[in-house]
Residue, then its C-alpha position, 0 to 999 in steps of 0.5 A: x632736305x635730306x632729314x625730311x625726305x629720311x621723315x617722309x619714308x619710313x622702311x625705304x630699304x624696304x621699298x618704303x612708304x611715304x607718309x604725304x602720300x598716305x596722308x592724302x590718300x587717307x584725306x582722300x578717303x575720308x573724303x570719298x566717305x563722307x560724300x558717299x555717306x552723304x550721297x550714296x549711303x543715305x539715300x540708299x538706306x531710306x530706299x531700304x527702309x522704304x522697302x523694309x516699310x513695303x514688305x511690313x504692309x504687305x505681311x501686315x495686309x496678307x495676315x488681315x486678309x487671312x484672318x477675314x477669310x478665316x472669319x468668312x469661312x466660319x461664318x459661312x460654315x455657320x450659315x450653312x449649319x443653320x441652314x441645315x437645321x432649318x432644311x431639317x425643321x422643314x422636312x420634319x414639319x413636313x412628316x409631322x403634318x402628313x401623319x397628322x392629314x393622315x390621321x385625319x383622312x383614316x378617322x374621317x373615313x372611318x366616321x364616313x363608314x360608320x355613318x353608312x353603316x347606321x344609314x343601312x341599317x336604317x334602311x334595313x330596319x325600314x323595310x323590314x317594317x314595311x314587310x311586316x306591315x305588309x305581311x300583317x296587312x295580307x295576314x289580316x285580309x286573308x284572315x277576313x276573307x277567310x272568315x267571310x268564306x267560313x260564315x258563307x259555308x259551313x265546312x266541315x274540319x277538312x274543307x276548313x283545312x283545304x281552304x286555309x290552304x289554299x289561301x296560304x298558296x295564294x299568299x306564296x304567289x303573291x309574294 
């Protein structure tokens, strides 16, 4: 047995090593291999991959609600741009209907005084009417009770005077 046991150990002088030994071992050990590759390395690779999976949705996910946030923020700006132009329209509706009502109030006061105005006037011009025929009417019976005074006397030119005098303190009395 000696040229087997010469086969099976190569190097012996260096402590050797044993070709059956190594054989079994690397038996073994792709053995050891397939039984992890079956066992251990599958289902840990469709763990990874699950997560892989995970973390892609996730990125996925996080992106979308980015960019639906970023499409509510510029819609919300947008609203609040419209909303601001239709604050502005109000609040310069607003200026153009007070300058008009106040246009409105000025001219209508103006007519309103301008009618007064014309009414005193009118009235003014009434009395003075009625003051001259009043005056007219006095002149004209002072003026027959003149006459008639004259016919009943004969005066002479300074009686005549004083008479006219007379009458015209009287007409100042009256009044």
């Amino acid at each position: 047995m000696q040229p087997l046991t010469g086969f099976t150990t190569i190097y012996a002088s260096l402590g050797g090593l044993q070709v059956g030994t190594m054989l079994t071992q690397l038996f073994f050990f792709l053995v050891l291999i397939v039984l992890l590759r079956k066992f251990a390395w599958g289902p840990l690779m469709n763990t990874m991959q699950k997560r892989e999976e995970y973390v892609t949705g996730e990125i996925e996910a996080a992106e979308k609600s980015r960019a639906e946030a970023e499409k509510a923020q510029a819609e919300a700006a947008e609203q609040l741009k419209q909303t601001k132009q239709e604050a502005q329209q109000i609040i310069d509706d607003a200026k153009s209907a007070g300058a008009k009502q106040e246009q409105e109030i000025i001219n209508n006061a103006r007519q309103e005084a301008e009618r007064i105005k014309e009414a005193a006037q009118e009235d003014i011009a009434n009395e003075k009417e009625k003051a001259i025929e009043a005056l007219q009417d006095k002149v004209a019976s002072l003026s027959v009770q003149i006459a008639s005074k004259v016919i009943e006397k004969e005066i002479s030119a300074q009686d005549q005077e004083k008479l006219i005098d007379e009458y015209i303190k009287e007409a100042g009395e009256e009044r």
